[in-house]
PLY file of the C-alpha trace (Angstrom):
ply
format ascii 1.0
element vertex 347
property float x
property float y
property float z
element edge 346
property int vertex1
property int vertex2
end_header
4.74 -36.28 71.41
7.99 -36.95 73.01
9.29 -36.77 76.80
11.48 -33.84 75.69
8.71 -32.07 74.23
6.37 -32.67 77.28
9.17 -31.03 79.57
9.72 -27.86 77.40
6.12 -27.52 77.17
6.26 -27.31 81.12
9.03 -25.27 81.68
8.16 -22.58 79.53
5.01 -22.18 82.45
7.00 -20.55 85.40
4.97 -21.57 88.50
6.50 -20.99 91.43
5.01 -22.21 94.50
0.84 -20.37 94.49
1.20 -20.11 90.93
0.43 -23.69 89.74
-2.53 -22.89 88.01
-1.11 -21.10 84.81
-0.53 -24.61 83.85
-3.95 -25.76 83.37
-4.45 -24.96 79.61
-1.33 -27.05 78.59
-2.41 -29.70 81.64
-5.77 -30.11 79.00
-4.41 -30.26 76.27
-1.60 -32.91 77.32
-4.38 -34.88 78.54
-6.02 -35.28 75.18
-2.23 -35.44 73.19
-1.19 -37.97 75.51
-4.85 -39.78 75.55
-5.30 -40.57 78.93
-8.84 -41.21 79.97
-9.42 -38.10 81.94
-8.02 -35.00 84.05
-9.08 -33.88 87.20
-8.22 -30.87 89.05
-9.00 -30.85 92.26
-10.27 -28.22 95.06
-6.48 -27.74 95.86
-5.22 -27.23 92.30
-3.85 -30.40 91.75
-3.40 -32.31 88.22
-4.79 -35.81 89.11
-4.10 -37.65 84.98
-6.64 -40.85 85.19
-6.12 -43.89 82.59
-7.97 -47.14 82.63
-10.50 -47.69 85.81
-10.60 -50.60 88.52
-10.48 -50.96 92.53
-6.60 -51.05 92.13
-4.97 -47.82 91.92
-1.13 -47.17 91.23
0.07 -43.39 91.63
2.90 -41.96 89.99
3.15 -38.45 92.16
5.30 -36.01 90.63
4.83 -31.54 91.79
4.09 -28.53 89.34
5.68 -26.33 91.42
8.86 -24.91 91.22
11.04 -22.47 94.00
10.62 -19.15 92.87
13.20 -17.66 90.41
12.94 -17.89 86.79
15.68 -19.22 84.17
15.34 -18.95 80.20
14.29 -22.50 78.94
17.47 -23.58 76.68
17.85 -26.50 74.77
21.29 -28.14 73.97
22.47 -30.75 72.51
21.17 -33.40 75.47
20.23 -30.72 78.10
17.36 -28.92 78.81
18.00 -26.16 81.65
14.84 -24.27 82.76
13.47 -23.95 86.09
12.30 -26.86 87.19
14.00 -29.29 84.70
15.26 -31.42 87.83
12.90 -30.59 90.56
10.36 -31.85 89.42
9.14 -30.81 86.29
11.52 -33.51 84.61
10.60 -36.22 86.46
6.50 -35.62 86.25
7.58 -35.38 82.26
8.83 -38.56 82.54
5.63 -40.21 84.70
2.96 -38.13 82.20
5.03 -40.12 79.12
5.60 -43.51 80.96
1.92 -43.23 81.65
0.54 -42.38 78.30
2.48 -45.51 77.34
1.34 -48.20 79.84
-0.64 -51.34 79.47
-3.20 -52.04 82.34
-4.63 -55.17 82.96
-8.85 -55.49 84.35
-9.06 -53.81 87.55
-5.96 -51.57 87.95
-6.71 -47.60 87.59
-2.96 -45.07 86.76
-3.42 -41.64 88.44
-0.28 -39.38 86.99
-0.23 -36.65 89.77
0.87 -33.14 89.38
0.56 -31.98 92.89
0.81 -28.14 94.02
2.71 -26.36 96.92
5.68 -29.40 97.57
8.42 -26.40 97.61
6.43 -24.49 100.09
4.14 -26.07 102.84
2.82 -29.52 100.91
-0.62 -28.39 100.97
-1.26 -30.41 97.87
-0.38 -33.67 99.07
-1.91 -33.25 102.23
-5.16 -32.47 100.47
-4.56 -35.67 98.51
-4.14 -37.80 101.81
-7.49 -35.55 103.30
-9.77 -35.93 100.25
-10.38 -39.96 100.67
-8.09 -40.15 98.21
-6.93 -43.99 98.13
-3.78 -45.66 96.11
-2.55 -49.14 96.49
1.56 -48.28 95.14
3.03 -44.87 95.18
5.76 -43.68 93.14
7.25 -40.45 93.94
8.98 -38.74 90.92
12.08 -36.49 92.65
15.44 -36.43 91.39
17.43 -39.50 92.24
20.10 -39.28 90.10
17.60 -41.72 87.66
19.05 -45.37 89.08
18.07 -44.43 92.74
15.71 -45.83 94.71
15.00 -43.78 97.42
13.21 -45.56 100.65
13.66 -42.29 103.21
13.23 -39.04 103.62
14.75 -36.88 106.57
11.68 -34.73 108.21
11.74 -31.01 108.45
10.99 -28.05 110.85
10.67 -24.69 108.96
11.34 -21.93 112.28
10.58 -18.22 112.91
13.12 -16.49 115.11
12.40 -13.29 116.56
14.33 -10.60 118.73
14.04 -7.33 120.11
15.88 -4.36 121.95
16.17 -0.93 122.68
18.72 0.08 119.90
21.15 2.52 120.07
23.74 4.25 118.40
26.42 2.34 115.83
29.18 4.30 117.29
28.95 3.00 120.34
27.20 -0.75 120.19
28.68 -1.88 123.94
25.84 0.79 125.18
23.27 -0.66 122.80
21.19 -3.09 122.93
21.25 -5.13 119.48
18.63 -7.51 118.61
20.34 -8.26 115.76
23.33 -9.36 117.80
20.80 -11.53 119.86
19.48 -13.53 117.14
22.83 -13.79 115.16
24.29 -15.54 118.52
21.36 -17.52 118.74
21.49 -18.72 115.09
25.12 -19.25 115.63
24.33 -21.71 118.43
21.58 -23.56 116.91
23.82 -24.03 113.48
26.24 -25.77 116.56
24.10 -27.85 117.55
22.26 -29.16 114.62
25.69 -29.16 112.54
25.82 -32.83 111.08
27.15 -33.04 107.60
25.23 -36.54 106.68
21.86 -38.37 106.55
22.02 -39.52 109.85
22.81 -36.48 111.81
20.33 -33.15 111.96
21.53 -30.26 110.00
20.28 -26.73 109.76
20.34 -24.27 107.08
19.51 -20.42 107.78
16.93 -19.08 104.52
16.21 -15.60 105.61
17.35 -12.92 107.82
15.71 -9.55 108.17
16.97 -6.20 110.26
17.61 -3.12 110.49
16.67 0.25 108.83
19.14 2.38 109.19
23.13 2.40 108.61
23.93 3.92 112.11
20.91 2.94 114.31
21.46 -0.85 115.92
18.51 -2.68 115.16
15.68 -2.83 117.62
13.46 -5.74 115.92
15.51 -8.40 114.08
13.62 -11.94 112.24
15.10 -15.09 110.84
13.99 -18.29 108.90
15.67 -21.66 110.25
15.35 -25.02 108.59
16.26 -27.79 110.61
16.62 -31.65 109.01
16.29 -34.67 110.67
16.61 -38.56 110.57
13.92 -41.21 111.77
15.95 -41.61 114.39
15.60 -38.32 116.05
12.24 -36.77 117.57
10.70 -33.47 116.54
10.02 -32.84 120.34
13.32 -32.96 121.01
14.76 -30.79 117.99
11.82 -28.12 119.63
12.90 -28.35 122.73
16.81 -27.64 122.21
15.83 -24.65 120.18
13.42 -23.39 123.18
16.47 -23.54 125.65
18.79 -21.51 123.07
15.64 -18.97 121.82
15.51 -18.36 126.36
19.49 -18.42 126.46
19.60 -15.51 124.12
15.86 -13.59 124.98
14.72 -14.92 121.50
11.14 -16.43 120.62
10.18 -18.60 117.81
7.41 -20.16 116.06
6.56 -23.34 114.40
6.19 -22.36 110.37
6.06 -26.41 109.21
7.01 -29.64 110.62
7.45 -32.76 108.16
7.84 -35.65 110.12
10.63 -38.37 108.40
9.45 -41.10 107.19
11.28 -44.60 105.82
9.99 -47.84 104.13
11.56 -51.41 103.64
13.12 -52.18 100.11
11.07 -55.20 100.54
7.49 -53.17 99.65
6.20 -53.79 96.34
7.02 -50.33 94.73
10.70 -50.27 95.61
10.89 -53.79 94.46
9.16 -53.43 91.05
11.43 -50.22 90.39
14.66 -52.27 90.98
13.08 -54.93 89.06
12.39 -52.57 86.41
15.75 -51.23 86.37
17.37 -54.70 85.98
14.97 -55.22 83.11
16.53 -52.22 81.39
19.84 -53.44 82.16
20.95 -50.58 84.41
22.18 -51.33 88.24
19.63 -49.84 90.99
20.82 -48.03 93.66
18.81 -47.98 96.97
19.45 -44.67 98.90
18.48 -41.99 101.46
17.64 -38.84 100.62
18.79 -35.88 103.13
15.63 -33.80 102.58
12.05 -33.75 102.24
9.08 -34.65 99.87
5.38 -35.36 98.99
6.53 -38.89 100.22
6.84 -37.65 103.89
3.21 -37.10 103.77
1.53 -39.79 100.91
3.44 -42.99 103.03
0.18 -42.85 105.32
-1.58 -43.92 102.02
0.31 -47.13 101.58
3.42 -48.33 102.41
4.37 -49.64 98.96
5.77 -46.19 97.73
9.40 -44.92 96.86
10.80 -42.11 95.24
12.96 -42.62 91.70
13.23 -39.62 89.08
15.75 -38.04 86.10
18.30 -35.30 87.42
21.19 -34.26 90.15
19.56 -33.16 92.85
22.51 -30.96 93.62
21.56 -28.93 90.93
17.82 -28.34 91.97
16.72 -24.58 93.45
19.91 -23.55 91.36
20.55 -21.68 88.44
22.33 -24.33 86.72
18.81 -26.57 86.79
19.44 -29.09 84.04
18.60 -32.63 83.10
19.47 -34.95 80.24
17.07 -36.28 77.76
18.70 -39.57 77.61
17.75 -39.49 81.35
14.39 -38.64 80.90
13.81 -41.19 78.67
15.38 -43.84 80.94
13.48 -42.79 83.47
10.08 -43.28 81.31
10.91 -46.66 80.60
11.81 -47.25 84.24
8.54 -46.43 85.62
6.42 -47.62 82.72
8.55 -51.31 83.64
7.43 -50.36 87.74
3.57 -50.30 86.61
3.85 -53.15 84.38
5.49 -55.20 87.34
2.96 -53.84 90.01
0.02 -55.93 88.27
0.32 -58.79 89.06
0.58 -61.88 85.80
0 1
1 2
2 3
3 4
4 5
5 6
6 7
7 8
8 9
9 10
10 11
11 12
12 13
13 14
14 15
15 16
16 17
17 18
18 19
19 20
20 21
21 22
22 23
23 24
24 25
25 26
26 27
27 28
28 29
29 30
30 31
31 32
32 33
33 34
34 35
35 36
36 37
37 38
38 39
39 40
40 41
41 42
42 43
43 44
44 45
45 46
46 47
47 48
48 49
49 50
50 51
51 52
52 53
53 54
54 55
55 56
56 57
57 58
58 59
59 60
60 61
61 62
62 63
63 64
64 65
65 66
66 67
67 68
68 69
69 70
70 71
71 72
72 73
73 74
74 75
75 76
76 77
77 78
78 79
79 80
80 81
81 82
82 83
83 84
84 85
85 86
86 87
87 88
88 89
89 90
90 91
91 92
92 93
93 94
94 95
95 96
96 97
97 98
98 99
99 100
100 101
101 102
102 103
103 104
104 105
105 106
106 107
107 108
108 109
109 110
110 111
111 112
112 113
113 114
114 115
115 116
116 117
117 118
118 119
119 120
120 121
121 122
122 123
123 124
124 125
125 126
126 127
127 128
128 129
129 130
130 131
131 132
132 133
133 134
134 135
135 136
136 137
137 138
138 139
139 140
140 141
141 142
142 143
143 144
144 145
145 146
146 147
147 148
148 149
149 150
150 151
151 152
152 153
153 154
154 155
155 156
156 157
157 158
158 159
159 160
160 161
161 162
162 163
163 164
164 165
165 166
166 167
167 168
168 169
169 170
170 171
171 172
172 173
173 174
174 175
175 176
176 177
177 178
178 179
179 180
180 181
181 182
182 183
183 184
184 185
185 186
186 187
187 188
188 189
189 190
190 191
191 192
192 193
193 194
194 195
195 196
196 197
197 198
198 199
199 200
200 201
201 202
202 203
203 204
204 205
205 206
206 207
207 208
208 209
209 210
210 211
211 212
212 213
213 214
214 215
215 216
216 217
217 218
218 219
219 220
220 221
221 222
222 223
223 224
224 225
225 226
226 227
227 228
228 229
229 230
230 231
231 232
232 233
233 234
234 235
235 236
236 237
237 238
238 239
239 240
240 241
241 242
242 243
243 244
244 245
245 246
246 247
247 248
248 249
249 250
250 251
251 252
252 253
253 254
254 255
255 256
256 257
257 258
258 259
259 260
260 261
261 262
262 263
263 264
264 265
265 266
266 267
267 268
268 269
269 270
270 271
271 272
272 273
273 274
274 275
275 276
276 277
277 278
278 279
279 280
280 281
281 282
282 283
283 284
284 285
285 286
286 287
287 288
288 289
289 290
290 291
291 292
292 293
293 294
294 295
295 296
296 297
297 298
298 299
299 300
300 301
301 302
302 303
303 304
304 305
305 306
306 307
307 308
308 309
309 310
310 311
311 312
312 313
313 314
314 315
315 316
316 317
317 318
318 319
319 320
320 321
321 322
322 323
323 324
324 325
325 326
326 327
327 328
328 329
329 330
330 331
331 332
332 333
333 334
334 335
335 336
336 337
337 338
338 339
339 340
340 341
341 342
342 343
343 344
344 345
345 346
């Protein structure tokens, strides 16, 4: 079985986000096609892949789940769109392989992880971290363009903005009392304030926006989603409180959906280094970056600090409907972190 045919197999499962478990027939039978030792799935749901056995454990972490929003599964030439193809389907298609493939030496144990819920709240990793779970090196498979090695992620507060007022009539708002008005002046204020346009500097995104019922009545209840991003450098207490003293500025409330703290590790740590290493192996030039949002990584670092993220596909492309990835990259890729797990045992 090839890479390629391990991703179509995958795509053609849609599993959004809560819907992870359709995938367990095909996760069973890759297991035996693939001939790793053994599958788990966990009280959460997630795929935990298990070859070879030893006190020495090296994760490759990639998630099942996909943002909601189906696409037909086409293959082209050296694409394959589908949803999912870049984030992350593609890159846990490229661990499962890599994996299948690797030598292990006495005393090292692979886990290939296909971990639930990363697009929504992370409840899969988290139940990772929670269940004793232990891993000496942690590779995170996320879209890094295939050469990148990515050492940080920015952390992430997920808000709920509420208003309300008395209404009124359309044709005469400046008598109303709009609480749609009130949270769109708000959200104007907050997108501001958290307006950077790099890694370094917060940004904020608004995902939802709900009001109204009517086309003549002003709207008397009016909700909004806000996603703000952040570097190490910044505090969530202090992202909190500068939303608190807008929310009171404009008679708005909010609550706390999900907070991802940032995290960032040294390119000195034995898992960033044995992907580079790995990389120059292959003949192709590493690239060490920073990604501007979140991941499983966030919440696994507490594991071990050897871990970094590295995966096939644009990441400008993922939670879009142009989700594609190359099978040339997916096959570098498999040979990139089949070269990481060979380096991360020591001669």
């Amino acid at each position: 079985m090839k890479v390629d045919e391990v991703l179509v197999e995958l795509l053609r499962v849609y599993t959004p986000s809560g819907q992870e478990a359709a995938l367990e027939p095909l996760m069973r039978r890759l297991q035996r096609e693939l001939g790793y030792d053994g599958l788990e799935v966990d009280s959460a749901g997630n795929y935990l892949f298990v070859k070879g056995s030893g006190e020495r454990t090296i994760l490759l972490a990639g998630h099942v789940d996909t943002v909601p929003g189906m696409l037909e599964v086409v293959r082209k030439g050296d694409r394959i769109k589908g949803r999912g193809a870049v984030d992350a389907k593609g890159p846990f298609a490229a661990m499962l392989f890599a994996g299948s493939k690797a030598v292990l030496k006495k005393g090292f144990r692979l886990v290939v992880g296909g971990l639930i819920d990363e697009e929504g709240e992370g409840s899969g990793a988290k139940a990772l971290l929670n269940s004793g779970f232990r891993a000496d090196h942690i590779v995170i498979g996320e879209p890094t363009g295939t050469t990148g090695v990515a050492i940080s992620y920015r952390g992430s507060v997920t808000l709920s903005l509420t208003s309300r007022g008395r209404g009124g009539h359309s044709s005469a708002p400046y008598m109303g009392d709009s609480a749609l008005d009130r949270l769109l002046d708000a959200i104007e204020t907050i997108r501001s304030v958290f307006n950077g346009r790099s890694y370094d500097e917060p940004t904020s995104a608004v995902t939802v926006i709900k009001a109204g019922d009517w086309p003549t009545r002003l709207p008397e209840h009016a909700e909004a989603v806000v996603n703000i991003r952040f570097p190490p450098s910044v505090e969530t207490r202090s992202i909190l409180e500068r939303v608190e003293a807008i929310c009171s500025l404009y008679d708005c409330s909010f609550t706390v959906r999900d907070v991802t703290e940032p995290f960032q590790t040294s390119v000195s740590q034995p898992v960033p280094r044995a992907l580079i290493r790995s990389m120059l192996r292959l003949g192709v030039r590493p690239r060490v970056v920073k990604k501007t949002g979140s991941s499983d990584m966030n919440v696994l670092w507490k594991l071990t600090m050897s871990i970094s993220a590295c995966g096939p596909g644009n990441s400008l492309l993922a939670h879009t409907s142009e989700e594609e990835v190359s099978v040339s990259d997916l096959e570098l890729a498999s040979r990139i972190y089949a070269g990481a797990v060979e380096e991360l045992q020591p001669k």
